[in-house]
N, C-alpha and C positions, 0 to 999 in steps of 0.2 A: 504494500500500500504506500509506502513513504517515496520508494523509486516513482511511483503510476503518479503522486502528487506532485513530484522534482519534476518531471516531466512534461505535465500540462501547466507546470510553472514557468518551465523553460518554451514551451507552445507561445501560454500568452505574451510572453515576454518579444516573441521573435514578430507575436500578428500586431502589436502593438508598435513595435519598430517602424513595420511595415506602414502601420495605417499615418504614423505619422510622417515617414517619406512619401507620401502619394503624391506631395503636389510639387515634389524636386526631380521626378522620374519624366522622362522624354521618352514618347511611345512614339513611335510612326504609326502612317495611314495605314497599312496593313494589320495589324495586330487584331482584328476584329475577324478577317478569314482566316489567319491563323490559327486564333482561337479556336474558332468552327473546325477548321482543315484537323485537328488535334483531337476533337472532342470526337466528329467523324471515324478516324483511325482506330479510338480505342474501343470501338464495338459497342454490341449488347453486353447489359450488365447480367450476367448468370448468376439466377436468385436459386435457390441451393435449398427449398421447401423437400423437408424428407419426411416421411411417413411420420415419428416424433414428433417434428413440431407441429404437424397439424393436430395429431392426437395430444399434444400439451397444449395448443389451444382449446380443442375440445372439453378436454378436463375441467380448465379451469373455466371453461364458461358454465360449466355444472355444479362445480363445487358450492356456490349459495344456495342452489336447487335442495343439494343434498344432506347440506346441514339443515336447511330449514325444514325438510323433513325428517332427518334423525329428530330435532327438537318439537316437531308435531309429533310424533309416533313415540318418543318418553313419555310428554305429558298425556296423552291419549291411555297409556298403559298404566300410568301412575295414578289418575283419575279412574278410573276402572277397576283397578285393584287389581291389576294382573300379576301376579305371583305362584311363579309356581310350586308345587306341593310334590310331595313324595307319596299321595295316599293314587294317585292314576298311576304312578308305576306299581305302587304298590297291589291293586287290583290285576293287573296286568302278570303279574310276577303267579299271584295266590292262584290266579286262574287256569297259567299252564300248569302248576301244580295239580291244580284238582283234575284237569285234564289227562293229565301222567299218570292220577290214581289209579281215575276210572280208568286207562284204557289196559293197566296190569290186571284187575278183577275182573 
């Protein structure tokens, strides 16, 4: 992080130089198809979208979706009284037992 801030120190330092030479620089009549003639040359820009970024886009366009339904569906379970108990496993358990009885007698 310290080198990334010396850096865009030394950045503003150089556009600031620059902005204050503008009006001592002598450009010729040309420099404007040059400009072009340059811009031309260096192509299309190859934007580099891979499967990733669109699905991290996707993501995060869901994620307020998602909590605010995790946060509907607690309060929904917590008002309700949803808790679960051990007496449904419990029947479930006593039941194939009596089932095992009967089917030995």
């Amino acid at each position: 992080m310290k080198s990334l801030g010396h850096k865009l120190g030394v950045l503003k330092k150089i556009l600031c130089q620059a902005y204050h030479e503008k009006e001592n620089i002598n450009v010729g009549d040309q420099w404007q198809l040059n400009a072009m003639r340059r811009i031309r040359n260096l192509g299309p820009v190859q934007s580099g979208l891979s499967f990733f970024m669109l699905f991290e886009q996707f993501v995060w366009r869901l994620t307020p979706a998602t909590c605010l339904l995790i946060i509907v569906g607690a309060i929904i379970f917590l008002k309700l009284g949803f808790f679960p108990d051990y007496d449904v496993l419990t029947l479930f358990i006593n039941d194939t037992e009596e089932l095992s009885l009967a089917q030995l007698f």
